[in-house]
N, C-alpha and C positions, 0 to 999 in steps of 0.2 A: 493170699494171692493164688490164683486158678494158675497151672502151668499144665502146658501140652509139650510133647515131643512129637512131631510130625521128621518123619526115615523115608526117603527117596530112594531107593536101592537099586541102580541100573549095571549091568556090567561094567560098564565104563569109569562109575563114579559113586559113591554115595552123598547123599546132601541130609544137611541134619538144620531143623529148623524148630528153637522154641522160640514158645509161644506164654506171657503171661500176660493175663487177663485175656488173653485174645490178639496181643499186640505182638507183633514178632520182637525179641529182644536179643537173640543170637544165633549165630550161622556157623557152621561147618561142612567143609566139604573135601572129600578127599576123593583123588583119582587114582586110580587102579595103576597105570604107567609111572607114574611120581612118587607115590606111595609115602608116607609119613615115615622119618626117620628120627626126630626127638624123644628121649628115653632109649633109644637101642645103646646097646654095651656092645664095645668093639673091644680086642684088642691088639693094638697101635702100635703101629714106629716111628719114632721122633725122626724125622727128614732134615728139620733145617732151625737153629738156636739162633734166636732174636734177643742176646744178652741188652740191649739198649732199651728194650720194651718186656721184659722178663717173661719172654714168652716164647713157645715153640709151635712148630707144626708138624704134625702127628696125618700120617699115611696112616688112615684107617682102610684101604680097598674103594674108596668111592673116586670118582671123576677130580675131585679137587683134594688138595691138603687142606684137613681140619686144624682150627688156630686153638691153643692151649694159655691160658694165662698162669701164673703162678697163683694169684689168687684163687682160680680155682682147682689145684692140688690140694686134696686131703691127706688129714694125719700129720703122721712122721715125715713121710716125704713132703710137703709142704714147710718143714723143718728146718730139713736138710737142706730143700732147695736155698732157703732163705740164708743160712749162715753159710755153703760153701759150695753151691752150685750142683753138688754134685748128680741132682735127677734130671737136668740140661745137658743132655752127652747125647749127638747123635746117632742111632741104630740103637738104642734103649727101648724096652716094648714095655709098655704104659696098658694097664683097662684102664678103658674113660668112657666116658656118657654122651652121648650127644646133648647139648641143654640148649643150643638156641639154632634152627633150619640154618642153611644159607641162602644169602641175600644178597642179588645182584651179583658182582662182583665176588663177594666175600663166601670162604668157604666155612662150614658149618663150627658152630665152637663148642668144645669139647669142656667134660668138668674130671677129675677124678672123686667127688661127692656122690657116688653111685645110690642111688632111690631105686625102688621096687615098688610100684603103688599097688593097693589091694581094693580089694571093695572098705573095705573098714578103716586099715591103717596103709602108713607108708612105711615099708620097712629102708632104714640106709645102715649096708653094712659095714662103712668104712669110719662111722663117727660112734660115740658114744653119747648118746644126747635120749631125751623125750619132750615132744611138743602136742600139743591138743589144738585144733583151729581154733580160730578165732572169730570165727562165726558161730561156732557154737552155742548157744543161749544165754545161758545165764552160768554165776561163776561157779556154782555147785555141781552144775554137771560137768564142768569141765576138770574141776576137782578131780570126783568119781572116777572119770576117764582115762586122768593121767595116774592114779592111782593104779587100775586095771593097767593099763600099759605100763608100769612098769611091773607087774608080776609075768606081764603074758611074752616080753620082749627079749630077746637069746641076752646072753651078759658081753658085755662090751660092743652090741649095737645100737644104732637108735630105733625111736619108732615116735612118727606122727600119728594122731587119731583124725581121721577124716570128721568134714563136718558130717555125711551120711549116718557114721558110728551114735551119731546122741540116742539116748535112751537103748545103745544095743547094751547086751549081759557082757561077761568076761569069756563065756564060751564063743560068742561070737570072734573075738578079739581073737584068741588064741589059733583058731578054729583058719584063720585067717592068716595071722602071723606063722603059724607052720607050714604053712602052705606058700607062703615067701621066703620060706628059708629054706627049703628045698628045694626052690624053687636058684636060690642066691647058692649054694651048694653043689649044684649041678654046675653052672655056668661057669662056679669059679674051678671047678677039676678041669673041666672043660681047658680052659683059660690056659691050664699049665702045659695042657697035653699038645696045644695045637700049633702054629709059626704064627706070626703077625703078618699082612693084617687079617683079619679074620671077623665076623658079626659073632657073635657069643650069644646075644639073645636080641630078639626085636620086639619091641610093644604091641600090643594089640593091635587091629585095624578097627577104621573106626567106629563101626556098628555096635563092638564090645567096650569101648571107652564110653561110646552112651553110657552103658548099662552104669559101666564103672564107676563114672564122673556126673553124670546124669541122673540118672533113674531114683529118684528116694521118693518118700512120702509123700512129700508135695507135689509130686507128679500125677495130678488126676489120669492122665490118658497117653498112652504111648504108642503110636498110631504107624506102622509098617505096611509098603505098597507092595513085597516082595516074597513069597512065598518059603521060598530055601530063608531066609534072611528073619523073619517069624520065627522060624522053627530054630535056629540058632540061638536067637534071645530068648523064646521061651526057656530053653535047655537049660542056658545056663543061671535062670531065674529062678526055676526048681530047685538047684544047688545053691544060691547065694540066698535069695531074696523070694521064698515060695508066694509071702503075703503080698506080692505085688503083680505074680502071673494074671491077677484078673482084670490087670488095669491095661495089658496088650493089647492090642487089635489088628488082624489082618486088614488093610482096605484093599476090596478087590473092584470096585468101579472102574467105568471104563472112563472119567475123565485124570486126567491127568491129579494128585494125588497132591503137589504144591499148588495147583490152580482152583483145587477144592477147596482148600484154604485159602484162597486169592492171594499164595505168596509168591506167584512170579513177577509180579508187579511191584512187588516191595526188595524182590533182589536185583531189580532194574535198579531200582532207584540208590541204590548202594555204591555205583560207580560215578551218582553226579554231585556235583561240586555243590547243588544249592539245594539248600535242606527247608520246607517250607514250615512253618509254625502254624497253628491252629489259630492265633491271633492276628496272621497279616503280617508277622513279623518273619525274616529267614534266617538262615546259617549258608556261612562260603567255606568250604572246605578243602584247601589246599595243603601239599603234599610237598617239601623239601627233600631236601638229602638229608640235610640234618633233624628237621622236627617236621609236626604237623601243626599248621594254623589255622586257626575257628573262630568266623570272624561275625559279631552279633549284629543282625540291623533291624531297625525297626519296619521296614518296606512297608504297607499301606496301613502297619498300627495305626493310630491317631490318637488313642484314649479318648475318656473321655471327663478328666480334669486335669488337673495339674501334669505338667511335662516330667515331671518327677516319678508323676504315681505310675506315668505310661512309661517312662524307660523302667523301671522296675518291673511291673510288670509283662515286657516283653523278657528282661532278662532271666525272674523267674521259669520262666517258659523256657527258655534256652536251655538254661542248666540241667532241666529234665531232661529236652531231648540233645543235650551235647552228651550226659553219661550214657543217654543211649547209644550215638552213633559212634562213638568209642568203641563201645560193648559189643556193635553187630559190624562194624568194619572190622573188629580188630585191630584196633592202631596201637600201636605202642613206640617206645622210648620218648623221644620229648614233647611234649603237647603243651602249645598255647591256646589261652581263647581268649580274644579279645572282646569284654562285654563290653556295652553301650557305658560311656560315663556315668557315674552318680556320683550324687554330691554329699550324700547323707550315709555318714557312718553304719547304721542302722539298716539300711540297704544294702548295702555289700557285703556285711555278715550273714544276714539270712540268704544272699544271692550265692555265699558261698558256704554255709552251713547247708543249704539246698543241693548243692552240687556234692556235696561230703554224704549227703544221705542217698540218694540218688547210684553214686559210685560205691554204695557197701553191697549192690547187687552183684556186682560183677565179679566174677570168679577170678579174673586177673590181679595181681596187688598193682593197685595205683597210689602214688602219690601226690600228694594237692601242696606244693611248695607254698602256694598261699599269691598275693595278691601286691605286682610290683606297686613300681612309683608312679608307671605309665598307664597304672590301672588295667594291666594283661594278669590273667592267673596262669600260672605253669605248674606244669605237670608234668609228673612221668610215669609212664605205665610198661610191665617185664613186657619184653618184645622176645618172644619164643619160635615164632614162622612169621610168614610171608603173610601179610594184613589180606583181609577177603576182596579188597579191589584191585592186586595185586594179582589174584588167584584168577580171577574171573576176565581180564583186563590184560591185553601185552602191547608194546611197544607199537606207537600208529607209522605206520612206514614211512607216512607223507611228511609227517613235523619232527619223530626219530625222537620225541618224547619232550619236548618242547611246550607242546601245550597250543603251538600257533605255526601256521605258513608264511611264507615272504607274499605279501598281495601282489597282484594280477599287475598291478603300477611298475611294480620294484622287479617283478620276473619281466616284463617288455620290456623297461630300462636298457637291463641286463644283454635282452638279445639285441638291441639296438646297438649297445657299443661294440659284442662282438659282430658283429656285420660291419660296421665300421673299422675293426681292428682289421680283420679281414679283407679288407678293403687296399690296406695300408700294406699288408707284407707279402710274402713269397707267390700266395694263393690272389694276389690281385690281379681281375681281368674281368673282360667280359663274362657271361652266358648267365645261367639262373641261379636262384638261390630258394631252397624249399627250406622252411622254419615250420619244426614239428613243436605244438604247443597246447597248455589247455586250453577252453575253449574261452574261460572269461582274460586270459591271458590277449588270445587271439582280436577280441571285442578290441583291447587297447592299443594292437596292432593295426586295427581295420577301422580307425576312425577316419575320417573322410578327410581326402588328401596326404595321409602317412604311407601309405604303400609308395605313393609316385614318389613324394620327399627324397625317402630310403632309395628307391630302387636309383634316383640320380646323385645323391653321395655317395654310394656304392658302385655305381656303374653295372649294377645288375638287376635283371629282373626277379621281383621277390613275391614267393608264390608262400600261404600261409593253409598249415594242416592242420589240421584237428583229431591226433588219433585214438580210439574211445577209451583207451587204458592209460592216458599220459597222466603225470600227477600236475600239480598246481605247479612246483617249483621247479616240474623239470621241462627242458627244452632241449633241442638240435636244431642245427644247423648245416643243411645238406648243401653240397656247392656242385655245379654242371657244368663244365666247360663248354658245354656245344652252344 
């Protein structure tokens, strides 16, 4: 599989867009004012003990209180908390992790499982463990690997091997891992020396998490619009990864660097609901509080035998592009998809043996629960920030996030009874009345013979505006005595 990295680098923002075989498959974007705080190490004052939910909230210095669960305390104090409370004491200063953004309402949550990730490995220096991905190939190099990590890893902490690591030496490894441990050595003096709360260390921004998380072998082409921004990734490609500086490239054209690639038009399409198939078939993709629903249809399919062979084959279809739109929305924790029925055993296995192969792309762990009674598959996928339609997308003023307006019917209704209420109490009498409204609102007002109607059970004359900033749902009611 052909993979490109196309970097957007404007002050304002960076946008990171791969690309395999040519097809956009993921997105990231970060803004300069917002800034990415997942992975930063703080350290924290417990503010406020939620013994019913065995959980605190921890004054890291940011806008909101960060929420702590016991499950994730590490170690001993995980313990301790468990048999007698005693790490639940407020004014207590905790280092923790940031492990998941905050969302909406909710403010970000905290782990004390502290990670360091490297180009190679991930070093966590609060557990004693070693782990190798699980992407990794085959099971002899993953052997190998865990074999190297554990000669090259400090004693008594862990260490992950990235999937990037396959086929590196043990110098790589170590080379790497020393360099996370002094990195873990610094922050933690730090730590003792300083009050709560405090940032101890913040994660890369994201041009460097490319390189980090990104950038391996399979990356034919790593393609940068920005000059300063070039010259930082080359830098630090020389010292991590030399054999791949040739795969960089400045692009200095004067057209737009996503529109070269014709991905503006594919990050449009990321904020709507209807996902189109190459067969005629779609996807509806709606957004709860609780999950996300993905909804299969066949729209102008037809097949072209048996009804059987055509809903499989749209559903086939789906399951491709549903692990896609997972993958480039970023949606995470609960996911349904509700495929077209089938009747045949044998079709729903490979419909979701399809979706199991499909979802081994994606860098995020998802889970595939499997396939209810109702014939919906659930899922759930780690929810770490704020989904890409989220990021790109805020609150529409006029529906307040609703999805729909009260029609033009239901907002007249409305001004009609207050003019009649009006009519009735303190403010009844003669002179005018001015009704400021939209304009398809107004259409319902200004049907032939409704103004006179009005104006004689009211007892006033009623004069109707149109002013060019009104919303759909909103109206007044202006009253004249003269």
């Amino acid at each position: 599989m052909a993979k490109t990295i196309i970097v957007n680098a404007a002050p304002e923002e960076t946008r990171m867009a791969l690309l395999e075989d040519g097809v956009l498959a993921e997105v990231a974007i970060e803004r300069t004012h917002s800034g990415h705080i997942v992975g930063s190490i703080y350290k924290g004052k417990i503010q406020n003990v939620l013994p019913g939910m065995q959980a605190v909230f921890v004054d890291i210095g940011r806008e909101r209180n960060a929420f702590l669960y016991v499950g994730d305390l590490a170690g001993k104090t995980a313990g301790r908390t468990r048999r007698k409370g005693e790490a639940f004491t407020v004014g207590r200063e905790l280092v923790v992790q940031v492990a998941k953004e905050g969302i909406g309402s909710k403010g970000p949550r905290l782990t004390t499982h502290l990670t360091l990730p490297g180009r190679y490995v991930v070093l966590m220096p609060t557990v004693d463990f070693i782990g190798v991905s699980r992407r990794i190939g085959t099971a002899d190099e993953r052997k190998r690997l865990k074999e190297l990590a554990a000669k090259v890893r400090p004693k008594g902490m862990g260490l992950v091997v990235r999937t990037v690591a396959e086929g590196r030496s043990e110098d790589d490894l170590r080379k790497d891992c020393e360099y996370l441990l002094s990195l873990w050595k610094s922050l933690a003096a730090r730590g003792k020396m300083v009050k709560s709360p405090v940032l101890l260390y913040r994660d890369v921004d994201l041009l460097i998490r490319i390189v980090r998380d990104y950038f391996s072998d399979d990356v034919e082409k790593f393609v940068i619009d920005n000059r300063e921004a070039h010259s930082r990734v080359a830098e630090l490609l020389r010292a991590v990864s030399p054999e791949l500086e040739s795969r960089l490239e400045l692009y200095e054209g004067n057209e737009d660097l996503f529109a070269r690639y014709r991905l503006e038009g594919e990050m449009e399409k990321l904020s709507m609901r209807r996902v189109d198939l190459k067969c005629g078939g779609y996807l509806v993709v709606d957004r709860t509080e609780a999950l996300t629903v993905i909804d299969v249809n066949t729209g102008k399919f037809v097949g072209k035998t048996k009804l059987a062979d055509t809903v499989f084959a749209v559903n086939m279809e789906a399951a491709a592009e549903i692990a896609r739109q997972i993958r480039l929305r970023d949606i995470g924790g609960i996911i349904v998809a509700d495929f077209i029925d089938m009747d045949r055993e044998q079709h729903k296995k490979a419909v979701l043996d399809a979706l199991h192969e499909h979802l081994r792309k994606d860098r995020t762990r998802t889970n595939v629960v499997g396939l209810t009674g109702l014939g919906l598959v659930e899922m759930t996928r780690k929810k770490v920030r704020q989904d890409i339609t989220t990021v790109l997308n805020g609150q529409c003023p006029c529906c307040e996030g609703r999805g729909f307006v009260r029609s033009p019917e239901t907002v007249a209704a409305a001004v009609r009874r207050q003019l009649r209420q009006l009519a009735k109490g303190k403010q009844a009498g003669h002179g005018r009345a001015v009704v400021q409204v939209h304009p398809r609102v107004a259409d319902q007002l200004q049907q032939p013979g409704e103004l006179e109607r009005l104006s004689q059970e009211t007892a006033r004359q009623i004069t109707v505006e149109t002013p060019a900033d009104i919303g759909m749902e909103t109206f007044s009611v202006l009253l004249d005595k003269n």
